[in-house]
ROBA-50738 format. One record per residue: residue number from 1; residue in three letters; y, x, z of N, C-alpha, C in turn. Coordinates in steps of 0.05 Angstrom, whole numbers. Last residue first. Layout:
N
<NUM,"ala",<Y,X,Z>,<Y,X,Z>,<Y,X,Z>>,
...
***
This chain:
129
<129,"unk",<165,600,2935>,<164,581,2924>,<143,559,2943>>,
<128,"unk",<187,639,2971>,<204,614,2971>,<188,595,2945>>,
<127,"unk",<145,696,2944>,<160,681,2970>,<191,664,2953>>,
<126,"unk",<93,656,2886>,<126,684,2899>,<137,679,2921>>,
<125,"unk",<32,665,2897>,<50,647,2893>,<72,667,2913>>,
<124,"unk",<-27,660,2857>,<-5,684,2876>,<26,659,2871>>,
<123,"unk",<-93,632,2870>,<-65,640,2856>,<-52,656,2874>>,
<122,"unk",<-160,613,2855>,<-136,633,2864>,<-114,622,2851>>,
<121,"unk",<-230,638,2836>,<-208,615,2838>,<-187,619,2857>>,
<120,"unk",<-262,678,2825>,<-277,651,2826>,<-244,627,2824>>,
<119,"unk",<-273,734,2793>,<-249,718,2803>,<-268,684,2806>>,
<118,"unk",<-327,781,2786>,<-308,751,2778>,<-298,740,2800>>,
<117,"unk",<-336,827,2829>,<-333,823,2804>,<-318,797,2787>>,
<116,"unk",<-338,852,2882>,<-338,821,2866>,<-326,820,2844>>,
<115,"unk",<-366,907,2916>,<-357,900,2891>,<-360,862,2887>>,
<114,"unk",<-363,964,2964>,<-381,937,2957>,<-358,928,2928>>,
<113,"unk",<-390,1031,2961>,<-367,998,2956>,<-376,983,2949>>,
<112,"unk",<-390,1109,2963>,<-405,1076,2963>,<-385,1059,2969>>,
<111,"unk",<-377,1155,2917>,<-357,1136,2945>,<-386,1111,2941>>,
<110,"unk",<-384,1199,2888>,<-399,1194,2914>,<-387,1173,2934>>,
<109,"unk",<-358,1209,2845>,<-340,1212,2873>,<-357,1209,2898>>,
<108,"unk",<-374,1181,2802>,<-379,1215,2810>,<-356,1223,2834>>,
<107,"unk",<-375,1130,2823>,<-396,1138,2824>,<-403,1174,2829>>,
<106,"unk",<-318,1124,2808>,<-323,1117,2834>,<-352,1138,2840>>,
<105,"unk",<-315,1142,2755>,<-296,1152,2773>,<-309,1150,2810>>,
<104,"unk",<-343,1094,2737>,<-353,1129,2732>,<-340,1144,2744>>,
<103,"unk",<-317,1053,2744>,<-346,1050,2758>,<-351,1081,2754>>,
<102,"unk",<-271,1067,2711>,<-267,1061,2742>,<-293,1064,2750>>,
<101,"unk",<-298,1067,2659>,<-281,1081,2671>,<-284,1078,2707>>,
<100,"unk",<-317,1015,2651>,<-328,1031,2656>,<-321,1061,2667>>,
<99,"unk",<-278,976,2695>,<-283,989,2670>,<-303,1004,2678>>,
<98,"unk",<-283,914,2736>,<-268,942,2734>,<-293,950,2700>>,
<97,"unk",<-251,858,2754>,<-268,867,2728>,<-266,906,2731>>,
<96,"unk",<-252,842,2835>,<-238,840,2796>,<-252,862,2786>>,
<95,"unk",<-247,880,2891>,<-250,854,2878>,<-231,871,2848>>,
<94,"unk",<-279,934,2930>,<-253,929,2899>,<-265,900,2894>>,
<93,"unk",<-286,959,2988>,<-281,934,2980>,<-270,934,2952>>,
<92,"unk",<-306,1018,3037>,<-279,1012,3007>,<-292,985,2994>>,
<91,"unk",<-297,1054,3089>,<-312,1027,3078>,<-287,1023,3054>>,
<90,"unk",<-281,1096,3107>,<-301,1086,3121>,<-322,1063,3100>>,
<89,"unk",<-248,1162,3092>,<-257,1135,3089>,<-287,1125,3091>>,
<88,"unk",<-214,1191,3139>,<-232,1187,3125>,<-236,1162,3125>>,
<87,"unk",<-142,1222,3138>,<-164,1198,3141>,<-193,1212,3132>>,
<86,"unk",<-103,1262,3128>,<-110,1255,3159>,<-129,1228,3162>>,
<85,"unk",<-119,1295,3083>,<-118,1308,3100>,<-129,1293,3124>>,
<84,"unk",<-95,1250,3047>,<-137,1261,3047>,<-146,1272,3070>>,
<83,"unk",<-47,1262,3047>,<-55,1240,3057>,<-89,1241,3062>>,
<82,"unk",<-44,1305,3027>,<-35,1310,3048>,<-53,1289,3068>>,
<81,"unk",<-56,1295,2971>,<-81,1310,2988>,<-71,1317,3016>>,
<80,"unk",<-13,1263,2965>,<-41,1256,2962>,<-61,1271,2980>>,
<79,"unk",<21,1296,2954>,<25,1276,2975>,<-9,1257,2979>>,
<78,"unk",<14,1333,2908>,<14,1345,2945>,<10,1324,2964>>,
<77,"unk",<-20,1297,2857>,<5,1305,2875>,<-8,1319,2906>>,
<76,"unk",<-76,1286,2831>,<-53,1315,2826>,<-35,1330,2841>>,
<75,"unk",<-73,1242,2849>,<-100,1253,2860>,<-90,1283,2854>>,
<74,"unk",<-40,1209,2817>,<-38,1214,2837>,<-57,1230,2856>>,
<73,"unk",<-75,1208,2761>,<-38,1218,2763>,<-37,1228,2795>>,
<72,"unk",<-123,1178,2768>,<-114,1203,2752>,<-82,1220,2760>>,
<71,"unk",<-102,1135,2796>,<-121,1153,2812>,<-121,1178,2787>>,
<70,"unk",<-70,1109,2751>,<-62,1108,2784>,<-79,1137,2794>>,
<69,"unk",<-99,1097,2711>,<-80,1112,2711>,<-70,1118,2746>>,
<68,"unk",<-143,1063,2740>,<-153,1093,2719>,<-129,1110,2729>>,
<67,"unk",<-121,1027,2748>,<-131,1040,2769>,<-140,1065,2765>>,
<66,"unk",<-97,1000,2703>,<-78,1022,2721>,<-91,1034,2745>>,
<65,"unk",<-148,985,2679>,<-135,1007,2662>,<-114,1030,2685>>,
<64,"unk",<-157,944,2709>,<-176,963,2713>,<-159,994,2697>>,
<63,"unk",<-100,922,2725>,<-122,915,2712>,<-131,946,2720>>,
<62,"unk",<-58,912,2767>,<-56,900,2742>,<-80,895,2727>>,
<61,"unk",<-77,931,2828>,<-75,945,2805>,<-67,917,2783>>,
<60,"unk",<-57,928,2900>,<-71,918,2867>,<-58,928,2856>>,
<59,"unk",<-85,954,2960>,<-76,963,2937>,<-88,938,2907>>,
<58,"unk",<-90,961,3026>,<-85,934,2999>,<-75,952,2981>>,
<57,"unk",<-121,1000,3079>,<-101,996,3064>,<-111,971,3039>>,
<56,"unk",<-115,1027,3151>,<-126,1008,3120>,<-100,998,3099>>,
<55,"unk",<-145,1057,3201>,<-123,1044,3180>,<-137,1034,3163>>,
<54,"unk",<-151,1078,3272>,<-156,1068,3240>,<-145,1060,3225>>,
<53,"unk",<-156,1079,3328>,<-139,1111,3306>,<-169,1095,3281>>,
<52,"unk",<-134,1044,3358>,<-160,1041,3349>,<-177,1064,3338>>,
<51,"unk",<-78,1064,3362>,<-103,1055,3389>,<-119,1045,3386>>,
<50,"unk",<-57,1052,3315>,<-63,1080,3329>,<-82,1076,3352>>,
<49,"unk",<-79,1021,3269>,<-84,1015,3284>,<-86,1045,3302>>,
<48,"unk",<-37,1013,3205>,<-53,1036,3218>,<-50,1017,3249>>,
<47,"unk",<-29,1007,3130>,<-31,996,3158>,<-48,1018,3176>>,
<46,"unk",<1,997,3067>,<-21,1014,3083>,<-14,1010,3110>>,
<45,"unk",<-5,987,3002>,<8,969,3031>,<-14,988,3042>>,
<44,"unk",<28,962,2943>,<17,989,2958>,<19,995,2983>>,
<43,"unk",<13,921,2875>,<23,924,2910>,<7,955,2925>>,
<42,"unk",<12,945,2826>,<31,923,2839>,<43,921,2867>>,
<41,"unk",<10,991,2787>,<8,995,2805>,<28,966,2819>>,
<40,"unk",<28,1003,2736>,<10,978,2741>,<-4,972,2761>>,
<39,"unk",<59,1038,2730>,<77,1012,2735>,<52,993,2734>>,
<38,"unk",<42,1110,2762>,<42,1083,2737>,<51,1054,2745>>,
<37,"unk",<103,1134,2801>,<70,1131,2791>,<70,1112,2766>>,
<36,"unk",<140,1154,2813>,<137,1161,2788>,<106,1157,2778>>,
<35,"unk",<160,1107,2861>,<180,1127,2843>,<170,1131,2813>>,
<34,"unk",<116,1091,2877>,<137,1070,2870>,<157,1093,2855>>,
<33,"unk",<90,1147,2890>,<80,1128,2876>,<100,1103,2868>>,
<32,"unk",<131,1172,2928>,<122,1172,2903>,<104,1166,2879>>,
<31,"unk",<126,1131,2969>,<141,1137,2952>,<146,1154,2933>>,
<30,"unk",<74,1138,2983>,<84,1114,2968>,<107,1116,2953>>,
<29,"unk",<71,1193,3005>,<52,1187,2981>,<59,1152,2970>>,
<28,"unk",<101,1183,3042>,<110,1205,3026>,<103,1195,2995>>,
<27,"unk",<72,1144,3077>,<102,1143,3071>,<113,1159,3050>>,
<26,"unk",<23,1175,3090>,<22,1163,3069>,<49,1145,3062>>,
<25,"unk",<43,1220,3117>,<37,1232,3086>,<31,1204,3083>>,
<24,"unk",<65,1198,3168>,<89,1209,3149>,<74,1219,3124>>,
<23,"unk",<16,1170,3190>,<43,1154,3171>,<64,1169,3158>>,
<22,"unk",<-15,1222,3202>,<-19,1193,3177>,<-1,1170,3160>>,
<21,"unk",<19,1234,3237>,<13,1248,3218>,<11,1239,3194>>,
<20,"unk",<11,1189,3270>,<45,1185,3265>,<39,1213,3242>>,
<19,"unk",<-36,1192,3292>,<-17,1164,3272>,<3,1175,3265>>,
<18,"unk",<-64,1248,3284>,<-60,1233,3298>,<-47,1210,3280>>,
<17,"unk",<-127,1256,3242>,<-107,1264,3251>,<-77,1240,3262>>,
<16,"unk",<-172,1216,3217>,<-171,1247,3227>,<-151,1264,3234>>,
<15,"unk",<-183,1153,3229>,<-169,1171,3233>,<-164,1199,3239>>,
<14,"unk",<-223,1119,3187>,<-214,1126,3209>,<-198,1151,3207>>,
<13,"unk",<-207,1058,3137>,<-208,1091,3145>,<-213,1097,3180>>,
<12,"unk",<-217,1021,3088>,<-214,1021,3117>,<-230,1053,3118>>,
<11,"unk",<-188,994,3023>,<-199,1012,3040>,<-192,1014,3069>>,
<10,"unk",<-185,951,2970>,<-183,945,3003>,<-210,975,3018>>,
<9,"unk",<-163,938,2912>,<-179,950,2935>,<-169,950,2953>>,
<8,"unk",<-160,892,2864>,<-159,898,2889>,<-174,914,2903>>,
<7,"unk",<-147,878,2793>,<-165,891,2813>,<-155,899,2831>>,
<6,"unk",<-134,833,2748>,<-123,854,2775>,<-150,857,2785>>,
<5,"unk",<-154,782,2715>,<-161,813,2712>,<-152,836,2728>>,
<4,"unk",<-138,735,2741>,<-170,750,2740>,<-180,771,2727>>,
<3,"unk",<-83,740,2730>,<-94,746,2765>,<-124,746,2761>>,
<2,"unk",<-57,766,2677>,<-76,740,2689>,<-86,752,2711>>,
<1,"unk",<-1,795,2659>,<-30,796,2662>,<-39,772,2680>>,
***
């Protein structure tokens, strides 16, 4: 896939239960997402500021299609709603083309986000190159 069709989100949370709560459900919830989630799932990076008690997270998708598949599949698992348990979300960011899908997902979710839609110019370049 072409790097102007991935879609990136970038969520910032605060923290409803202590750090080290937060890092064992969302440790749980990656690994089973790299185990048996969808494979269009690229990157799945989550960060926590305990002495701020905030986090955040990098998630790309391949395209608008694996954000579908991603948030359908995993919104099912225990590790998920574990992880629901010790954040709230503050602020959600998606760069790249999303579907109609994705915008109907977001909308009947009541999530507000900001949105960039076209890729203006970029690359990904592999470590050592």
């Amino acid at each position: 896939m072409e790097i102007g069709t991935r879609v990136i989100q970038v969520n910032e949370y605060e923290l409803e239960a202590p750090a080290h709560t937060y890092i064992d459900a969302i440790a749980a919830l990656a690994r089973r997402t790299k185990a048996e989630g969808d494979l269009g799932v690229l990157t799945y990076q989550f960060y926590v500021d305990a002495d701020e008690g905030t986090a955040g997270a990098t998630i790309v998708y391949e395209a608008a299609e694996a954000w579908v598949a991603h948030h359908r599949l995993a919104y099912q698992w225990e590790e998920m709603a574990a992880l629901q348990a010790t954040v709230a979300l503050r602020r959600l960011t998606v760069f790249g083309p999303l579907s109609e899908a994705v915008e109907e997902s977001l909308a009947g979710a009541g999530i507000s986000y900001t949105h960039y839609d076209t890729f203006a110019a970029g690359f990904v370049r592999s470590a050592g190159e």
